[in-house]
C-alpha positions as CSV (number, residue, x, y, z in Angstrom):
1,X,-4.6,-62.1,49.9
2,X,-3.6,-59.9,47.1
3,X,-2.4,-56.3,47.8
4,X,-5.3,-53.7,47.2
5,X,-4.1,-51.0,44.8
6,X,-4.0,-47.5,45.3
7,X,-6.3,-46.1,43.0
8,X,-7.0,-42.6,43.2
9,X,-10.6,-41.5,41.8
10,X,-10.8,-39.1,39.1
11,X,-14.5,-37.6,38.4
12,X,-15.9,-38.2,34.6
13,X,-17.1,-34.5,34.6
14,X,-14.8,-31.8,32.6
15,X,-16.1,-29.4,35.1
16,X,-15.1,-31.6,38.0
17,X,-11.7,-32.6,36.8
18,X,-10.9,-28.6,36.1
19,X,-11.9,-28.2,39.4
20,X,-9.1,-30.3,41.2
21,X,-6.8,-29.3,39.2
22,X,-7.3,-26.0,39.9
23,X,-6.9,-26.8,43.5
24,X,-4.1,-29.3,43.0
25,X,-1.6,-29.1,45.9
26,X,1.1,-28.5,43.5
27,X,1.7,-24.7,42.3
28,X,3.2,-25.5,39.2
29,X,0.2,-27.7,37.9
30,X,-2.5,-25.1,39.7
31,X,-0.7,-22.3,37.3
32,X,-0.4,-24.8,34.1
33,X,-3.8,-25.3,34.5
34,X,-4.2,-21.2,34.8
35,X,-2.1,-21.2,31.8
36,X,-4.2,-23.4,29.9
37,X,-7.5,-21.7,30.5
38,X,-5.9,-18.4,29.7
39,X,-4.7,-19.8,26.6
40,X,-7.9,-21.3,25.4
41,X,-10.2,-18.3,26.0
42,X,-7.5,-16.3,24.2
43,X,-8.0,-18.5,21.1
44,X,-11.7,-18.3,21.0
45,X,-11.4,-14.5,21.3
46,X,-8.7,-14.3,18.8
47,X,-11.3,-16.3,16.4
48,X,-14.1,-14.2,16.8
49,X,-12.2,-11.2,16.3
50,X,-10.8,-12.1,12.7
51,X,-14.7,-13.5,12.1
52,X,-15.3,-10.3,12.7
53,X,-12.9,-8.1,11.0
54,X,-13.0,-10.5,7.7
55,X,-16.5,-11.5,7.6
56,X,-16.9,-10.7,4.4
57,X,-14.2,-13.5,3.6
58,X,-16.7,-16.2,4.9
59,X,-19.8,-15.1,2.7
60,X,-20.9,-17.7,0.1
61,X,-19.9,-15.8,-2.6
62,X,-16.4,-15.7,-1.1
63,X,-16.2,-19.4,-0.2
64,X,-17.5,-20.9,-3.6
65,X,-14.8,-18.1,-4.9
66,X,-11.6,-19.8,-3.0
67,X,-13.3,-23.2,-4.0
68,X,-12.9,-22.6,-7.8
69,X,-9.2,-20.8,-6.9
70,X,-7.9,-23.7,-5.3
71,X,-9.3,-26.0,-7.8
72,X,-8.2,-24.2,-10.5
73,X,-4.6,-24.1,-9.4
74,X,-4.5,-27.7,-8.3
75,X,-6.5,-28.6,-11.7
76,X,-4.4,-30.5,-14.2
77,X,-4.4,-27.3,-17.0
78,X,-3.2,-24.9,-14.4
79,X,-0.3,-22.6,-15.1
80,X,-0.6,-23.4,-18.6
81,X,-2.4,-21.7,-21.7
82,X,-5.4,-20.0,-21.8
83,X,-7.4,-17.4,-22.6
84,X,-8.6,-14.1,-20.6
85,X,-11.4,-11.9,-21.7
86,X,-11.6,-8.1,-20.5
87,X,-15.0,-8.2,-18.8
88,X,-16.1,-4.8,-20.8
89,X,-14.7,-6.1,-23.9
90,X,-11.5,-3.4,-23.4
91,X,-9.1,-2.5,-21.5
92,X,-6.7,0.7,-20.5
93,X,-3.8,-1.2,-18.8
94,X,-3.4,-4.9,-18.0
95,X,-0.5,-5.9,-15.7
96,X,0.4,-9.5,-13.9
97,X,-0.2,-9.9,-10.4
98,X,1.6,-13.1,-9.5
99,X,0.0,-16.0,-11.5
100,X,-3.5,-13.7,-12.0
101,X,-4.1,-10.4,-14.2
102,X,-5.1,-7.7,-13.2
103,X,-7.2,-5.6,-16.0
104,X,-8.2,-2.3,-15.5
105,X,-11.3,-1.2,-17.6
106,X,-13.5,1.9,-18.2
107,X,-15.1,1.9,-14.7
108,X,-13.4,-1.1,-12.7
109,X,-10.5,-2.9,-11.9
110,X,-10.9,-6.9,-12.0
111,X,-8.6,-9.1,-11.0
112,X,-8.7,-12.2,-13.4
113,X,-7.8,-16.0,-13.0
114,X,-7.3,-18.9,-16.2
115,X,-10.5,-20.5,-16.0
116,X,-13.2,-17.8,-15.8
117,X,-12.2,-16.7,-12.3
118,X,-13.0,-13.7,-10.6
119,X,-10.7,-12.9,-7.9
120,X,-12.0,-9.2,-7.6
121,X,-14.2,-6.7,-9.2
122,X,-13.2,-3.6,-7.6
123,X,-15.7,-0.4,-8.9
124,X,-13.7,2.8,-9.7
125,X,-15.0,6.3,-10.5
126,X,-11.1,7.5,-11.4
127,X,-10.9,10.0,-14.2
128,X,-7.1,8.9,-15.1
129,X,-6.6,5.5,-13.7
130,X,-2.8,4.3,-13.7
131,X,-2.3,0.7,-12.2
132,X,0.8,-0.8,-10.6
133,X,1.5,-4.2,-9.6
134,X,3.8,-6.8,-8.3
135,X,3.8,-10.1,-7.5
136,X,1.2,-9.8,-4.6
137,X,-0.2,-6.8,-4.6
138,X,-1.9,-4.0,-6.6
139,X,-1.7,0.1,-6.4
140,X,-4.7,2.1,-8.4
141,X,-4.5,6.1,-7.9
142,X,-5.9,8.8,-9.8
143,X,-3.4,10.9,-11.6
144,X,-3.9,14.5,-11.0
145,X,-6.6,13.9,-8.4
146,X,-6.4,12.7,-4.9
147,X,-7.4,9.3,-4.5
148,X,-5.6,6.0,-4.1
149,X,-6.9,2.4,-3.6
150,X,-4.1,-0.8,-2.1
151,X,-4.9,-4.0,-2.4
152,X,-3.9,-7.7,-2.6
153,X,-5.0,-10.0,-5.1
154,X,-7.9,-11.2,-2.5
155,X,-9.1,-8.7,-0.3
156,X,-8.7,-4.6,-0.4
157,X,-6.3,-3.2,2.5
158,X,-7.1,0.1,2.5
159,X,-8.2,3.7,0.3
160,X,-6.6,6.8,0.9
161,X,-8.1,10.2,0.0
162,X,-4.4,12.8,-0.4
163,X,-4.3,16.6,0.3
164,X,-2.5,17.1,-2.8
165,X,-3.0,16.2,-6.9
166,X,-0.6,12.7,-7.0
167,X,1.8,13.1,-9.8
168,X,3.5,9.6,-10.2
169,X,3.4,6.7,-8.1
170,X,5.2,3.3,-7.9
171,X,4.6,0.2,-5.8
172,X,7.7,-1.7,-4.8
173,X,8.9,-5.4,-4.1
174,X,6.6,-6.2,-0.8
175,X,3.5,-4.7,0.7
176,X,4.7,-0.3,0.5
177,X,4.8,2.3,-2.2
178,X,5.9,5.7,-3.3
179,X,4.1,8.3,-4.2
180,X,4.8,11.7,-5.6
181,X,2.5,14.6,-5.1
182,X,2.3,18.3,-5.8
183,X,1.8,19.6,-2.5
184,X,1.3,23.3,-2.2
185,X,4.7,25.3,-0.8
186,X,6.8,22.3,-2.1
187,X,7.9,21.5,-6.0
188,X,7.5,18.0,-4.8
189,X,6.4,15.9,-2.2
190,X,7.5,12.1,-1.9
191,X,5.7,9.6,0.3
192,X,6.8,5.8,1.4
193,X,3.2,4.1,2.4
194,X,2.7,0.5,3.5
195,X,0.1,-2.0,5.1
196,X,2.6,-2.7,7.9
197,X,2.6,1.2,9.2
198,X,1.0,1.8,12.2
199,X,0.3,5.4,11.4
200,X,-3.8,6.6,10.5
201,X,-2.5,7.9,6.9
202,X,-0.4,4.5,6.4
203,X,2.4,6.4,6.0
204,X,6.1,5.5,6.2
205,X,8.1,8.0,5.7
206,X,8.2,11.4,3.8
207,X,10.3,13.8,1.8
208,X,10.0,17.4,0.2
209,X,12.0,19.7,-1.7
210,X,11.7,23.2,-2.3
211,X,14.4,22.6,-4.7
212,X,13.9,19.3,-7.3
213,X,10.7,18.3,-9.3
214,X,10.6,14.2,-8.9
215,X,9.7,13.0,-11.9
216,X,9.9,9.2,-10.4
217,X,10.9,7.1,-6.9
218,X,11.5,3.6,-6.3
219,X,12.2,1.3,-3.7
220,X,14.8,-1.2,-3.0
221,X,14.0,-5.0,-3.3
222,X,14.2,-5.0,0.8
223,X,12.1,-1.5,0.8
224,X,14.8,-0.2,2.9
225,X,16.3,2.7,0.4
226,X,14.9,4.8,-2.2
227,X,16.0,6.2,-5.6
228,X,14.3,9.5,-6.8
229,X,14.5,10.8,-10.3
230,X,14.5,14.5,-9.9
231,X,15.1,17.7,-12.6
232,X,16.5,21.4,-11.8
233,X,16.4,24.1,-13.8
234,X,19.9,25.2,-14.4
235,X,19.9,28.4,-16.8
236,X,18.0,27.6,-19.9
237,X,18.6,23.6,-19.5
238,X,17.5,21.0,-17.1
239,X,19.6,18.5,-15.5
240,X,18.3,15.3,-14.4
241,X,19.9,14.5,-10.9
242,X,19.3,11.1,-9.0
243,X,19.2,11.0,-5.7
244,X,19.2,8.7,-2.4
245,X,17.6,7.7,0.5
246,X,17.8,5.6,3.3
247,X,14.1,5.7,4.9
248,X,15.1,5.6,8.4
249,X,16.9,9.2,7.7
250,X,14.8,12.3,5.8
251,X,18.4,13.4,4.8
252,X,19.8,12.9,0.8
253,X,22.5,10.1,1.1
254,X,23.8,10.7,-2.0
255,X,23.1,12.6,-5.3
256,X,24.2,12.4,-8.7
257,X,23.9,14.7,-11.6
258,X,23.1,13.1,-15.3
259,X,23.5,16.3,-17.0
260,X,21.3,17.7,-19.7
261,X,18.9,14.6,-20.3
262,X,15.5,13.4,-20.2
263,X,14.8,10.6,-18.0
264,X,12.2,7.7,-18.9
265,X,12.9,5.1,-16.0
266,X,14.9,4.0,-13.1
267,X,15.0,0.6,-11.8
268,X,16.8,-0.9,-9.1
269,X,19.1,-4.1,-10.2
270,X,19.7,-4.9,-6.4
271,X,19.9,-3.2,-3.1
272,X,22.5,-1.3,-3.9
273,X,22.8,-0.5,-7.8
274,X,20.0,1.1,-10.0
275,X,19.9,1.3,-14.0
276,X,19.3,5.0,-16.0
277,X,16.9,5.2,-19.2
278,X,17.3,8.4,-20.9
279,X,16.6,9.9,-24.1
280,X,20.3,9.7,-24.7
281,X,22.0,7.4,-22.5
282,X,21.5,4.6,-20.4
283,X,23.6,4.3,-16.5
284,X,24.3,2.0,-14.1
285,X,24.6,3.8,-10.7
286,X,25.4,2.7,-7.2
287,X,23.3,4.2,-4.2
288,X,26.5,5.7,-3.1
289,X,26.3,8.0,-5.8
290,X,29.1,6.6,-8.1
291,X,28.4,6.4,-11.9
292,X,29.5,2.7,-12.4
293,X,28.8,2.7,-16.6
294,X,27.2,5.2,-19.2
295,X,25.9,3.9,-22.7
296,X,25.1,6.3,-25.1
297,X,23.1,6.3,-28.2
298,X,20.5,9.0,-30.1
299,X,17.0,9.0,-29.1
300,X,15.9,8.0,-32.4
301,X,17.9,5.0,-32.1
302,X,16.4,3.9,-28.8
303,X,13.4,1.0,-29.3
304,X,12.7,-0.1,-25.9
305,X,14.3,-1.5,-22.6
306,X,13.2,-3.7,-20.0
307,X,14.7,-4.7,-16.9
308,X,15.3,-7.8,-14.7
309,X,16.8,-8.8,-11.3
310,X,20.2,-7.8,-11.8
311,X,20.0,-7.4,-15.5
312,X,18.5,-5.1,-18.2
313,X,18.2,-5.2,-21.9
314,X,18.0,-2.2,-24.5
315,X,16.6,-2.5,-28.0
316,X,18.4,0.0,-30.5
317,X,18.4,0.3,-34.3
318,X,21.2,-1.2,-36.1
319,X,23.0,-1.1,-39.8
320,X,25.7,-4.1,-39.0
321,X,24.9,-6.4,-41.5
322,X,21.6,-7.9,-42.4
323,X,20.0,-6.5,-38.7
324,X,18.1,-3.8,-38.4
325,X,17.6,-3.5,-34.7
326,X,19.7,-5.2,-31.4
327,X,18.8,-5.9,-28.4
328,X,21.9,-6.1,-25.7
329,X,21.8,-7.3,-22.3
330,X,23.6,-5.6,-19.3
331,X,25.0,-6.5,-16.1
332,X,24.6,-4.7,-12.5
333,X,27.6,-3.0,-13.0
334,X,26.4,-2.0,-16.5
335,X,28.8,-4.5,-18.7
336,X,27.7,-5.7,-22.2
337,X,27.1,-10.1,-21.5
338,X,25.2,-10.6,-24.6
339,X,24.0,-9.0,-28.2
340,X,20.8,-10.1,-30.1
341,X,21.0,-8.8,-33.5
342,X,17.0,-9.2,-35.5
343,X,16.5,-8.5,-39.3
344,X,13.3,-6.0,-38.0
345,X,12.3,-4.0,-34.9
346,X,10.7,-5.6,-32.6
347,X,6.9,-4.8,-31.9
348,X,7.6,-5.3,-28.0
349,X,10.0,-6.5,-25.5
350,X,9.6,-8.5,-22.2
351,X,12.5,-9.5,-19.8
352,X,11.6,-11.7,-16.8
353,X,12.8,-14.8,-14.8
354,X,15.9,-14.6,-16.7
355,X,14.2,-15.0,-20.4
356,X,14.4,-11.8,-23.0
357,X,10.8,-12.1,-25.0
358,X,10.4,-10.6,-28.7
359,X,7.2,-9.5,-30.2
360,X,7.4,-9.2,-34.2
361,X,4.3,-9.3,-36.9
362,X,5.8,-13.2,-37.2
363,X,4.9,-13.8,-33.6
364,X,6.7,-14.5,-30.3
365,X,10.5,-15.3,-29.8
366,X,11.8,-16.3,-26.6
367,X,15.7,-16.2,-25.8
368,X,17.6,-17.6,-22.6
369,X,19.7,-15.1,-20.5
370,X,22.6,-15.3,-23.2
371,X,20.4,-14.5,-26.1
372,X,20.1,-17.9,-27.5
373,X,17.3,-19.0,-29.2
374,X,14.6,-21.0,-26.9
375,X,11.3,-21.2,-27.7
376,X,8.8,-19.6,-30.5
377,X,4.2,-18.7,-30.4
378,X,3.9,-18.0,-34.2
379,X,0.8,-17.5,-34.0
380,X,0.8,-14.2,-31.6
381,X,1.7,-12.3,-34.4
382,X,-1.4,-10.4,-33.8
383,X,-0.7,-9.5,-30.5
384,X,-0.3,-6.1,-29.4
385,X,2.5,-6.7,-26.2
386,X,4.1,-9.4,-24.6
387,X,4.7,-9.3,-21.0
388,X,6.9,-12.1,-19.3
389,X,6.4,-14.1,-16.1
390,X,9.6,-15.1,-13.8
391,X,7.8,-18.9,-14.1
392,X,8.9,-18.8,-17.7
393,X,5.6,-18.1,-19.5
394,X,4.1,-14.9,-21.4
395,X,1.0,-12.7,-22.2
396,X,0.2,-12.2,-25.1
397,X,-2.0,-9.0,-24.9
398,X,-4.8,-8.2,-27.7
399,X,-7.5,-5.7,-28.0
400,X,-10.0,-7.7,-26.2
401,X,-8.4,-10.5,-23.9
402,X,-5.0,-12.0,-22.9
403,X,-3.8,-15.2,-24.2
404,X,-1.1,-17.3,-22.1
405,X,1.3,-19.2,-23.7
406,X,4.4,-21.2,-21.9
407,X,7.0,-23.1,-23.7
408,X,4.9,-26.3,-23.0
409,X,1.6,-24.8,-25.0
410,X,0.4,-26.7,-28.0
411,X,1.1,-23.3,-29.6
412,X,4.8,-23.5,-29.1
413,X,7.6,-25.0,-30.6
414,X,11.5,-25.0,-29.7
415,X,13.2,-22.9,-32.5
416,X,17.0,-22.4,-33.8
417,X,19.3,-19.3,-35.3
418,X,17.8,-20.6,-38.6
419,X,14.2,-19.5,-37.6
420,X,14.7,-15.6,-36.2
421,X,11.8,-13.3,-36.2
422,X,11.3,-11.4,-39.6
């Protein structure tokens, strides 16, 4: 006779089978199966909590929104040229927020995609709106009033309502920002916010003088140091005086005096090195408060500047030859790598992703990282900026849209030394 198997029975029921196991003789499968109920329930909680918290994310409106996102980026014309309009037919400041714009009108703030898209409509009631952006994220505030608005390009992350007027603010590399108020007892007060701080106020760390008016802070690429633009009175002159910050410490790290000039903007080239503008000279500076290179030139001279990772570019007039204006591109450490000489001044200059753009009445001129001739939009000729992408395309900004053009377009063409702007 064949040998009967052992076969133990196991019950159909979920209920039933949970139940032995539970009540298995082994410890280490009763607490597994602990384990795994614990687990589970703390799932379904953790889903019903983000439901909760970001409902609005799952309204129709919201969901046909992502829809025509997503199908617009995976669409076969994304990331090439287009056409924005300003919703109210105008616009005070317009500024890229990774591959979207955001345009900031009379009474709102929207947050526009190629193709008619709507990421955000955001309703403001700011007397002096200022926008700042990067790649992510976007910072509105209300100069000389109190109120503040942080967002990312989907969703807004929170509104703060200061004590004191806000003077100047910046937004930095991730998800914080500075801001510089005039708070009553102090000449200036200087705030680090962020969404990742725990405090009620969102802020991260603080700073104010008796002593210095901060004309302008900025953050570090990694967020972890700070760069203040500050002025003293020093007899009948004032001296422009950098200094530093690590924000885990409230104490100046280092400080450097620029002398007798006015400052316009200070950007940091990497974590440890930050680039001058002034109305007579230009610096490269190290956060240990060494002056690393000086350029000088007259303020009527000075065009524009722009600045890149690592690098920054200055436009200047010139008389050497046939040019009339140069644009020169400097290092970290504040060296001369490259001179574009152009027969007119330029209208405006971009620098991003390594590509120097060049707005004259004959249109757009794009140049590679040493200043050669790359790519040329004669017909934004018309435009009124240009503002370069790190993915190697441009805005061309007009009075009542945006147009974006990449080397790619239909509107472009590859161009040699024998075709510079006129």
């Amino acid at each position: 006779m064949p040998e009967k198997k052992n076969l133990v029975p196991f019950p159909r029921s979920a209920k039933k089978r949970k139940q032995l196991l539970r009540q298995a003789e082994s410890l280490k499968l009763r607490r597994l199966t602990r384990l795994r109920s614990f687990v589970g329930w703390l799932l379904v909680a953790s889903i019903i909590l983000f439901g909760a918290v970001n409902f609005t994310m799952f309204s129709p409106s919201s969901l046909r929104q992502t829809f025509h996102i997503l199908t617009s980026a995976l669409g076969p014309n994304s990331g090439r040229d287009g056409v924005i309009e300003y919703p109210s037919g105008s616009a005070s400041t317009v500024k890229p927020v990774g591959s979207a714009l955001a345009v900031q009108g009379d009474e709102a703030l929207h947050i526009l995609q190629l193709g008619d898209i709507t990421q955000q409509e955001i309703s403001l009631s700011y007397a002096s709106p200022v926008l700042e952006t990067n790649d992510n994220y976007i910072l509105t505030y209300d100069r000389g009033a109190y109120d503040l608005a942080f967002h990312s390009t989907l969703a807004e992350l929170f509104t703060l309502k200061l004590s004191a007027p806000i003077r100047n603010a910046s937004i930095g590399s991730g998800d914080s920002f500075v801001v510089i108020t005039d708070e009553t007892g102090y000449k200036s007060t200087v705030t680090v916010y962020g969404a990742s701080s725990r405090e009620e106020d969102h802020h991260l760390w603080r700073w104010r003088t008796p002593d210095y008016y901060v004309q302008d802070a900025v953050l570090s690429p990694s967020g972890t140091h700070l760069c203040a633009m500050t002025y003293q009175q020093n007899g009948a002159q004032l001296e422009t005086i950098l200094q530093f910050f690590d924000l885990d410490a409230d104490q100046v790290r280092a400080s450097v005096n620029l002398g007798s000039v006015v400052g316009y903007a200070v950007h940091w080239l990497d974590d440890s090195n930050v680039a001058v503008v002034t109305d007579q000279s230009a610096f490269t500076v190290s956060r240990r408060g060494q002056t690393t290179s000086q350029t000088d030139y007259t303020a009527t001279d000075l065009l524009g500047f722009a600045f890149d990772d690592d690098n920054f570019v200055l436009a200047q007039r010139s008389w050497s030859g046939d040019a009339r204006a140069s644009i020169t591109r400097y290092d970290k450490s504040g060296a001369s790598r490259a001179t574009l000489n152009l027969p007119s001044a330029p209208e405006s200059i971009s620098y991003a992703g390594g590509q120097l753009g060049v707005l004259t009445s004959s249109g757009l001129y794009v140049y590679n990282n040493a200043l050669e001739p790359d790519w040329k939009c004669t017909s934004g000729g018309a435009a009124q900026r240009v503002m370069l992408t790190d993915d190697g395309g441009a805005w061309l900004l007009y009075s009542k849209y945006a147009q974006r053009v990449t080397k790619s377009s239909t509107l472009s063409e590859d161009f040699t030394d024998d075709t510079v702007p006129v």
